[in-house]
C-alpha beads as a LAMMPS data file, in Angstrom:
LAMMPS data file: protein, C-alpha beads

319 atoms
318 bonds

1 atom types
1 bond types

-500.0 500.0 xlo xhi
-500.0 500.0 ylo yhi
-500.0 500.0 zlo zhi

Masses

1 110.0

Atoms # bond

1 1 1 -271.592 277.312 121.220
2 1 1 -269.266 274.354 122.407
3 1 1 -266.878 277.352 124.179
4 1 1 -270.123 278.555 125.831
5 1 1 -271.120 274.648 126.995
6 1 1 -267.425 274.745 128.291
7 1 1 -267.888 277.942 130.221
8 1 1 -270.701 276.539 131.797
9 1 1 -269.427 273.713 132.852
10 1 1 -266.289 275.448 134.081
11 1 1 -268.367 277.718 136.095
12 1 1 -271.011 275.071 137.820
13 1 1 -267.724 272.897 138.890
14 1 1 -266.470 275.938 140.294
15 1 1 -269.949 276.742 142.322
16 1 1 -269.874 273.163 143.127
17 1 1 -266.637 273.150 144.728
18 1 1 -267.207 276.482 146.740
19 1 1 -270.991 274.657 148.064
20 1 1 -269.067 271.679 148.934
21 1 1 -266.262 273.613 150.862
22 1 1 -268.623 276.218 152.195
23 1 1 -266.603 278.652 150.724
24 1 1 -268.046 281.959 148.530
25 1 1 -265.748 283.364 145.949
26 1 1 -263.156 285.962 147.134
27 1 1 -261.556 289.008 145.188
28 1 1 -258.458 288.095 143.086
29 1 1 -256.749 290.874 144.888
30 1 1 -256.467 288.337 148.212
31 1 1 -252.821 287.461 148.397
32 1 1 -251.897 283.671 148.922
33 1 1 -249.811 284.553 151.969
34 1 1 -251.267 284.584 155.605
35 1 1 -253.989 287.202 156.363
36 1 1 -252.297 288.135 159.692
37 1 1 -254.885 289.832 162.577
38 1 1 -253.275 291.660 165.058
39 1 1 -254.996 290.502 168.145
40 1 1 -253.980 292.334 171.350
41 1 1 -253.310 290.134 174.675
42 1 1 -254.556 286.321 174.398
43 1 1 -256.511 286.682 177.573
44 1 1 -258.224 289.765 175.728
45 1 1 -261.420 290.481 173.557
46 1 1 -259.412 292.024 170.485
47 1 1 -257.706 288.176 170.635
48 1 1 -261.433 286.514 170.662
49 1 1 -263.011 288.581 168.619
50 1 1 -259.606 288.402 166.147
51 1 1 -259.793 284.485 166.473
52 1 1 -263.549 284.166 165.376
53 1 1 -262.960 286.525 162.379
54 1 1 -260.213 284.917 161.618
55 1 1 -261.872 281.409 161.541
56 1 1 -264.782 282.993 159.593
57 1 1 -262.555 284.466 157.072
58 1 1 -260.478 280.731 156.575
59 1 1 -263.842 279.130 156.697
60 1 1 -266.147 281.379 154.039
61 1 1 -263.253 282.695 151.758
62 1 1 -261.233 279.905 151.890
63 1 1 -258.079 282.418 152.831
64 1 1 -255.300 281.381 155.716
65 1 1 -256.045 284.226 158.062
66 1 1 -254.701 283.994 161.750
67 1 1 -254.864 286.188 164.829
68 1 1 -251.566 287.573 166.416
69 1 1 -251.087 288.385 169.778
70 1 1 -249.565 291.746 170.583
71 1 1 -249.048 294.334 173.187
72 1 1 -252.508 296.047 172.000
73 1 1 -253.498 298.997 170.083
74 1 1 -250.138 300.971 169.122
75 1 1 -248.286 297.883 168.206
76 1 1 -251.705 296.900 166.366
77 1 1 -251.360 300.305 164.712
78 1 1 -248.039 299.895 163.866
79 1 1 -247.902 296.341 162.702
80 1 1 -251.057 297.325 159.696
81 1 1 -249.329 300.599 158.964
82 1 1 -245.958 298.556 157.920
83 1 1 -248.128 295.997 156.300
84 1 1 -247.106 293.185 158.760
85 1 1 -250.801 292.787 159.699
86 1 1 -254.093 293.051 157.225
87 1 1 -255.897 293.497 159.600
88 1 1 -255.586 295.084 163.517
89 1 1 -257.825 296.350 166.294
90 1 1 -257.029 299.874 167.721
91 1 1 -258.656 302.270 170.332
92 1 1 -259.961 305.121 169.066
93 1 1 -257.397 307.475 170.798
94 1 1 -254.607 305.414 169.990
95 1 1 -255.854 305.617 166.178
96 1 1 -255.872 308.936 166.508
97 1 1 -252.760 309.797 167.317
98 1 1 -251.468 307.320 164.544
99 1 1 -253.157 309.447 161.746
100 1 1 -251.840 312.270 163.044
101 1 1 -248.365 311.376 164.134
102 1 1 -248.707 312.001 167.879
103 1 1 -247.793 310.640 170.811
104 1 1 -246.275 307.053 170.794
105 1 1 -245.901 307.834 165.934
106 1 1 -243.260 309.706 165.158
107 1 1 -244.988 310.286 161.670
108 1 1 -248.880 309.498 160.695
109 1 1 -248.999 306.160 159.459
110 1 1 -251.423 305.309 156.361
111 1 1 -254.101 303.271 158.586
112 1 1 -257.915 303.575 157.764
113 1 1 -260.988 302.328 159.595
114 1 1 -263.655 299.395 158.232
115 1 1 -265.591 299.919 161.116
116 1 1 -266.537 300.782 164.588
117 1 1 -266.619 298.099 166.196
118 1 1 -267.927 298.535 169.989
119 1 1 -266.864 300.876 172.989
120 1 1 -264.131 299.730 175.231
121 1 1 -264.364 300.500 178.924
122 1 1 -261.725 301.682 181.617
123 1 1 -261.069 298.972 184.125
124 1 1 -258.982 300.270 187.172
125 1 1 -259.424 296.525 189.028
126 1 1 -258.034 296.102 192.519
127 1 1 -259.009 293.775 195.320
128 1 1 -261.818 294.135 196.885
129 1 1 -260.509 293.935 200.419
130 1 1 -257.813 296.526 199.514
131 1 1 -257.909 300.097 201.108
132 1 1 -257.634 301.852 197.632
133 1 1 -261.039 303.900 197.291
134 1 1 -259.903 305.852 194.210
135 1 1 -257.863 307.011 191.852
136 1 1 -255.595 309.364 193.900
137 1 1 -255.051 306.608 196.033
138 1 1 -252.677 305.090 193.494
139 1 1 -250.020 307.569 193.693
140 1 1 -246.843 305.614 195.679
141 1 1 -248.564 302.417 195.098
142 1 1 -247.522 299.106 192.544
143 1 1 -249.941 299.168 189.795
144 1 1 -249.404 297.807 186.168
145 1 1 -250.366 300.552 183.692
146 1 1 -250.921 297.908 180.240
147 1 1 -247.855 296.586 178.205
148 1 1 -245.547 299.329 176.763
149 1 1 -246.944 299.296 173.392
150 1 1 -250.748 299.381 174.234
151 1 1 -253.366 301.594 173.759
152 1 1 -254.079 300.597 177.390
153 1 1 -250.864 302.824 178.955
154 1 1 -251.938 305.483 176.937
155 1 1 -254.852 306.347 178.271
156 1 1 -254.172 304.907 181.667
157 1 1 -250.813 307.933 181.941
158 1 1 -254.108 310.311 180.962
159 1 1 -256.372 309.187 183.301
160 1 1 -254.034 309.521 186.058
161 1 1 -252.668 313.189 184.763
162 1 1 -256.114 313.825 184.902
163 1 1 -256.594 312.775 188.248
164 1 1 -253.937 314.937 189.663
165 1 1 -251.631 311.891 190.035
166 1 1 -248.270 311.823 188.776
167 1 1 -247.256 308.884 186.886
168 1 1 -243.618 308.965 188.425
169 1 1 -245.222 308.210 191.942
170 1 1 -246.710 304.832 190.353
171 1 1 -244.472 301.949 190.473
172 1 1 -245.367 300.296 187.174
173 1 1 -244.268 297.055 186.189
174 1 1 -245.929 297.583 182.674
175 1 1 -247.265 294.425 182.017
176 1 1 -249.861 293.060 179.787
177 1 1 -253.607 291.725 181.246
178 1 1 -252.363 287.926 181.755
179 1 1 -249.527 289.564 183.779
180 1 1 -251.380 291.611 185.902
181 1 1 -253.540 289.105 186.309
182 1 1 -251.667 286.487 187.830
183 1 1 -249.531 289.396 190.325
184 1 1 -252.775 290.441 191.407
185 1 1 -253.664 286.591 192.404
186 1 1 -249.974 286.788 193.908
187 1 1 -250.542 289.690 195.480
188 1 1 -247.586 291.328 193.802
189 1 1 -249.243 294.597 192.693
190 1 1 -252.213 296.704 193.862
191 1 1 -253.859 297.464 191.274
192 1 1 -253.941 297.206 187.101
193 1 1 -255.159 298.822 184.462
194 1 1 -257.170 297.341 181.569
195 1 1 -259.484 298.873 178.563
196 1 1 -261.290 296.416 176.570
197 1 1 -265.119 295.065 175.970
198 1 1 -267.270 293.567 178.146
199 1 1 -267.069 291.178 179.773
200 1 1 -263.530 291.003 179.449
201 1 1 -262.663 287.191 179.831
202 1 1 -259.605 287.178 181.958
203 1 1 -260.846 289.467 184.067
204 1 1 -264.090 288.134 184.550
205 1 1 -262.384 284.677 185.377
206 1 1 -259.848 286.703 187.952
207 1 1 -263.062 287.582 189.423
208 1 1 -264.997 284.510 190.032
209 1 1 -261.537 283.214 192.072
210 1 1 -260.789 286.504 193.570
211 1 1 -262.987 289.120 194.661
212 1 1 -262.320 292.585 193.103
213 1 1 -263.278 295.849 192.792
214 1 1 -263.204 298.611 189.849
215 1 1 -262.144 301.954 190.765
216 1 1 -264.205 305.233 189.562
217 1 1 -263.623 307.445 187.180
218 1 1 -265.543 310.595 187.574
219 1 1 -266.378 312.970 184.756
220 1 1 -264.597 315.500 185.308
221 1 1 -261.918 313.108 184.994
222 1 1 -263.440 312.198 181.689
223 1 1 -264.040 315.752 180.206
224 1 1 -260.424 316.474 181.258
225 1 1 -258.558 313.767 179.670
226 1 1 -261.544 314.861 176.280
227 1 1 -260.124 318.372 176.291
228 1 1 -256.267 317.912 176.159
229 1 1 -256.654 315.045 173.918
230 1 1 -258.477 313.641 171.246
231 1 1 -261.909 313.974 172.160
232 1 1 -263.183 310.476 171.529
233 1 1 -264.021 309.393 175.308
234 1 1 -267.745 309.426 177.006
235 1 1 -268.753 308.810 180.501
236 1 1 -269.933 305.244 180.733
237 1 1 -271.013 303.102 183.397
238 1 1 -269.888 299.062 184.007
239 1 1 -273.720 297.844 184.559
240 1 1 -274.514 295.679 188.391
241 1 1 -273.399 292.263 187.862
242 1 1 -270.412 292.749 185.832
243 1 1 -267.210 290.542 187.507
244 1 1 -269.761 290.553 190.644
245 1 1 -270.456 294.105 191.345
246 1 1 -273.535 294.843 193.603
247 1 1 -274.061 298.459 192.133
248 1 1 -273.275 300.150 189.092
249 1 1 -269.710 301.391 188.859
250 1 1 -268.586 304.822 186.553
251 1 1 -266.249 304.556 183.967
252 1 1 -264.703 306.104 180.870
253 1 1 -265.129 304.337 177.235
254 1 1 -263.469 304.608 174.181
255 1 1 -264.640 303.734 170.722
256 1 1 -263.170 300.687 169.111
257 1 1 -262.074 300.231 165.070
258 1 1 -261.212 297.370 162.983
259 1 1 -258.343 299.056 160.712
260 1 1 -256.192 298.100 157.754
261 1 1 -253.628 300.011 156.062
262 1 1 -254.574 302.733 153.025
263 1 1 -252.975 300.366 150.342
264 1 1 -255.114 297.151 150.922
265 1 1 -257.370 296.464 147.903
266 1 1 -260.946 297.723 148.016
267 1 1 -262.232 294.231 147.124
268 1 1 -260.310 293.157 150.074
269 1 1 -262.187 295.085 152.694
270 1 1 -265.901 294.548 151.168
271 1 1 -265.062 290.694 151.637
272 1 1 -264.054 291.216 155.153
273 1 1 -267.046 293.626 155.881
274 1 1 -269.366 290.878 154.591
275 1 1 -267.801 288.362 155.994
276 1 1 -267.696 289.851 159.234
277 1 1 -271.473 291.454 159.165
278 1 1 -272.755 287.857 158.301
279 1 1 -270.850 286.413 161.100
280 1 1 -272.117 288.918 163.329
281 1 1 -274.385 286.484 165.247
282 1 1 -272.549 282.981 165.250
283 1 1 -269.863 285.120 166.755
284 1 1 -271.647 287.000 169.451
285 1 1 -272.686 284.211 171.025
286 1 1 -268.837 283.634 172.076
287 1 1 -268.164 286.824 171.990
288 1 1 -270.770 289.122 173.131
289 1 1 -269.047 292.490 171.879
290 1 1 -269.139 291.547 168.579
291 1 1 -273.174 291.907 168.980
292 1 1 -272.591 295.535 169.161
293 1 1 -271.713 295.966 165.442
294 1 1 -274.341 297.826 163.922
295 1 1 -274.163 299.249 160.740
296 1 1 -275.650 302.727 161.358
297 1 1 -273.031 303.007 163.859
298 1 1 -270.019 301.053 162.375
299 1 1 -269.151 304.295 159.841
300 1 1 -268.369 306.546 162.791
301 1 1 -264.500 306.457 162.849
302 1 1 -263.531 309.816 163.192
303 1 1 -260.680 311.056 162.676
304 1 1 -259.418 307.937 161.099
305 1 1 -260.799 308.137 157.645
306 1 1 -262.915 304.643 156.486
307 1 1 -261.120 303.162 153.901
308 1 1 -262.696 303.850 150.393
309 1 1 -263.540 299.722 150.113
310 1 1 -265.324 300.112 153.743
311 1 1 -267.136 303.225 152.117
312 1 1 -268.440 301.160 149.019
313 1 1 -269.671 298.313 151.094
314 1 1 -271.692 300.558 153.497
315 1 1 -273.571 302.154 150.653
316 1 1 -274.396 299.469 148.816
317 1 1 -276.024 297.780 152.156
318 1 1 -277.522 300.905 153.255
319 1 1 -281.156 299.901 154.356

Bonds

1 1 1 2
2 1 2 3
3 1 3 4
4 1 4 5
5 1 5 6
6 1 6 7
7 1 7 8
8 1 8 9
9 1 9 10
10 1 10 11
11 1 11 12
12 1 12 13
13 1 13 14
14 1 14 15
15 1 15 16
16 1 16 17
17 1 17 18
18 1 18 19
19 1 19 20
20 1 20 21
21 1 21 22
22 1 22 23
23 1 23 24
24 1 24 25
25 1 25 26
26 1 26 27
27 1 27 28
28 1 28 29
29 1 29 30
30 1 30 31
31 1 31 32
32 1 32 33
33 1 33 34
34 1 34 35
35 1 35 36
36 1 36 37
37 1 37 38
38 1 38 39
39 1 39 40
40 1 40 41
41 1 41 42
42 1 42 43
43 1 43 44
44 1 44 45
45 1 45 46
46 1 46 47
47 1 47 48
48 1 48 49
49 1 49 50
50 1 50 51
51 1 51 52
52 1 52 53
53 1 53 54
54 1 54 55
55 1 55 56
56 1 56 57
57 1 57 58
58 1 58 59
59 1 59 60
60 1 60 61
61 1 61 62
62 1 62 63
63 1 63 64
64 1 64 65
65 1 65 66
66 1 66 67
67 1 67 68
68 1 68 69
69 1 69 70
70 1 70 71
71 1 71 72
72 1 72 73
73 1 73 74
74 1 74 75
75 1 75 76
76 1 76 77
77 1 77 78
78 1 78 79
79 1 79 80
80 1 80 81
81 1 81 82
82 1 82 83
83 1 83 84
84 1 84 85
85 1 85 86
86 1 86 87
87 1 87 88
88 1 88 89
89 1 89 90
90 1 90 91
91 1 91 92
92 1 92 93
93 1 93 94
94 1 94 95
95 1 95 96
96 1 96 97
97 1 97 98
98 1 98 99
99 1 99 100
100 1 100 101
101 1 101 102
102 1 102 103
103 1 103 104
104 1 104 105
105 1 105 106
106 1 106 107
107 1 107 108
108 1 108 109
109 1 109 110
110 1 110 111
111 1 111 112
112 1 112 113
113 1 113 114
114 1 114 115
115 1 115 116
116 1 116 117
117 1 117 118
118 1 118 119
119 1 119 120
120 1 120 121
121 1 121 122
122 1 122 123
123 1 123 124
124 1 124 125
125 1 125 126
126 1 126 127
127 1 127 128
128 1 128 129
129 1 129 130
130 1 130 131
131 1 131 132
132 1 132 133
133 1 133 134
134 1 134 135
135 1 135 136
136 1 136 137
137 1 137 138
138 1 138 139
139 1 139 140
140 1 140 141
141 1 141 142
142 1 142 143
143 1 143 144
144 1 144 145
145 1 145 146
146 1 146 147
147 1 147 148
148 1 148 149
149 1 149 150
150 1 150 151
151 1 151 152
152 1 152 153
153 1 153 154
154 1 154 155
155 1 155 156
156 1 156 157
157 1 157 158
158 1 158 159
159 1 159 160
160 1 160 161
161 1 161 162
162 1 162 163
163 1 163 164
164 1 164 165
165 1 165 166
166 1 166 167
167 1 167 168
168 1 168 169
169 1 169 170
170 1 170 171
171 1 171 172
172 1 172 173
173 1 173 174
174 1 174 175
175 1 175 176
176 1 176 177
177 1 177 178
178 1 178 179
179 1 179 180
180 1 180 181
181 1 181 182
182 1 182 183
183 1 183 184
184 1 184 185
185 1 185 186
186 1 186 187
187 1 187 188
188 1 188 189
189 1 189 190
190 1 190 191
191 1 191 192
192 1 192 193
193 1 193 194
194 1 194 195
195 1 195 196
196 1 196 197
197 1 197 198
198 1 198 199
199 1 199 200
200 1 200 201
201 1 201 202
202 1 202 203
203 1 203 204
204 1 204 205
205 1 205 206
206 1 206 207
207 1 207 208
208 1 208 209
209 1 209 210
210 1 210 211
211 1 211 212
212 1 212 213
213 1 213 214
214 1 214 215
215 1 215 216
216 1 216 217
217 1 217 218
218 1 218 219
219 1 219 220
220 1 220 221
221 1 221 222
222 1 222 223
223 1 223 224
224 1 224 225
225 1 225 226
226 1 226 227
227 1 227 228
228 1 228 229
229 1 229 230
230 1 230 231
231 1 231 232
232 1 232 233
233 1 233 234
234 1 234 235
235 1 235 236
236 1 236 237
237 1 237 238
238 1 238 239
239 1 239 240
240 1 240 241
241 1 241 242
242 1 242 243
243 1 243 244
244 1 244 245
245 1 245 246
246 1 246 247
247 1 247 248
248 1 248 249
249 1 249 250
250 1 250 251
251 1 251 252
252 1 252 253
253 1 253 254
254 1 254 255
255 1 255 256
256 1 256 257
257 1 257 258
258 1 258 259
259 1 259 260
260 1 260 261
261 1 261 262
262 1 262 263
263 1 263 264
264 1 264 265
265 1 265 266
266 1 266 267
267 1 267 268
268 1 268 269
269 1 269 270
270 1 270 271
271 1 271 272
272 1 272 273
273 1 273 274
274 1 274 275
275 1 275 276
276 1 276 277
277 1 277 278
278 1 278 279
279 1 279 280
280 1 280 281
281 1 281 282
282 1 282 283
283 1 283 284
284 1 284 285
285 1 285 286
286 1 286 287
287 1 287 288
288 1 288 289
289 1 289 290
290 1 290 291
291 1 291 292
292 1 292 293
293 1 293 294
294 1 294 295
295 1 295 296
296 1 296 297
297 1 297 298
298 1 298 299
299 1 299 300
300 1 300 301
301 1 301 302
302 1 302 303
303 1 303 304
304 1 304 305
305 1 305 306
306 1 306 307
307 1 307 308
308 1 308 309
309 1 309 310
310 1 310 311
311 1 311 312
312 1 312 313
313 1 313 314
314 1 314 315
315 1 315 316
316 1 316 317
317 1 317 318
318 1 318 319
């Protein structure tokens, strides 16, 4: 009886402490280390969105998780698959190719997929008063193709193959968004490339200083780049209004997934799914992505596999 009184006690302290702290109890599988997020460019969404979940995470588990920045999705890939990151965002292509082995992996590396997160769109930005009308106007031109390790220079070298342009005829500096961003304000390049959500904040600040335009690309450009590769793009379309354009612009989109290596704890991952369904809201309204998560939608990862903790969270919140 006086063991049970004890137990109580113990655990009302305990729920005390975690109301006072605004804290909910966390799996003992965390580990007392950082929980790292690879976060893509800092002038990115994967960095925003990374930040708020991050915050979230420290704030409602009471775990020190902080958001990296990187060169994008294949260093993402490749910094959870060596277990240097919990936590990473990663194009669905890129993914693809890392569960496979393909392309920039030498070997498939044991990723898995939480959730899909939103769709990331194809931004070919160049200024608005330049004479570039579209894609094949590249070719012999400076244009920044993403960082080296970014899902960004993948699928910008696919779009342009694609396209009919060769990627030798480019002059690429390979730089990341901030970079292109301030050579286009320099005028030191023509033209970048950039996937990510919308709006995309670097870019939408680049275009309330500087007038710019986003280059087309067409669907046959689209169901091209779908039938040599992985299959995971649609046609898409940036809406009027979007970094100041008058008309509706065509695109090409790519799904985006939260991942985490094979070996991380299924406890782990239902805390971060809840987490990051509950802050779903509070974060969308800095980071309107994130108001695209959807829970119907969220289990579509193919052909990354969800990990068997995501799996067990979605089916015990099935509605």
């Amino acid at each position: 009886m006086r063991s049970t009184g004890r137990l109580l006690a113990l655990l009302t302290a305990t729920m005390l402490v975690l109301t006072l702290t605004g804290c909910t109890q966390r799996a003992s599988e965390w580990d007392d280390g950082a929980a790292v997020i690879a976060g893509g460019g800092s002038t990115g969404v994967y960095f925003d969105y990374g930040s708020h979940i991050a915050a979230e995470l420290s704030d409602t588990l009471g775990v020190h998780a902080v958001v990296e920045e990187t060169d994008g999705s294949v260093e993402n890939l490749r910094q959870v698959g060596s277990g240097e990151a919990l936590l990473g965002f990663a194009q669905g292509d890129a993914a693809a190719d890392a569960v496979a082995g393909v392309g920039a992996f030498h070997e498939p590396l044991p990723v898995r997929a939480l959730a899909r997160l939103y769709d990331e769109y194809v931004h070919i930005v160049v200024r608005a008063d330049s004479d570039i009308e579209d894609i094949p106007d590249l070719a012999g031109r400076t244009v920044s193709l993403g960082a080296e390790n970014s899902g960004v220079n993948v699928i910008a070298r696919r779009v342009l193959d694609a396209a009919g342009v060769d990627v030798k005829s480019v002059q690429n500096p390979q730089w990341d968004l901030q970079e292109s961003i301030r050579a286009m304000e320099a005028s030191e390049i023509d033209g970048f490339f950039w996937v990510g959500g919308l709006p995309t904040p670097g870019i939408q600040a680049l275009a309330s200083d500087l007038p710019v335009r986003l280059l087309p690309v067409e669907q046959e450009w689209v169901n091209a780049v779908n039938d040599r590769y992985s299959d995971v793009y649609r046609t898409a379309d940036f809406p009027a209004g979007t970094y100041g354009l008058t008309a509706p612009a065509p695109t090409m989109a790519v799904p985006n997934y939260l991942i985490t290596a094979a070996a991380t704890p299924d406890e782990v991952v239902r805390d971060v799914l809840r987490t990051l369904f509950d802050a779903r809201s509070r974060i969308a309204t800095e980071v309107p992505a994130a108001a695209l998560l959807n829970r119907r939608q969220a289990i579509f990862t193919a052909p990354v596999d969800l990990h068997p903790g995501a799996v067990e969270y979605y089916r015990e919140t099935r509605r």
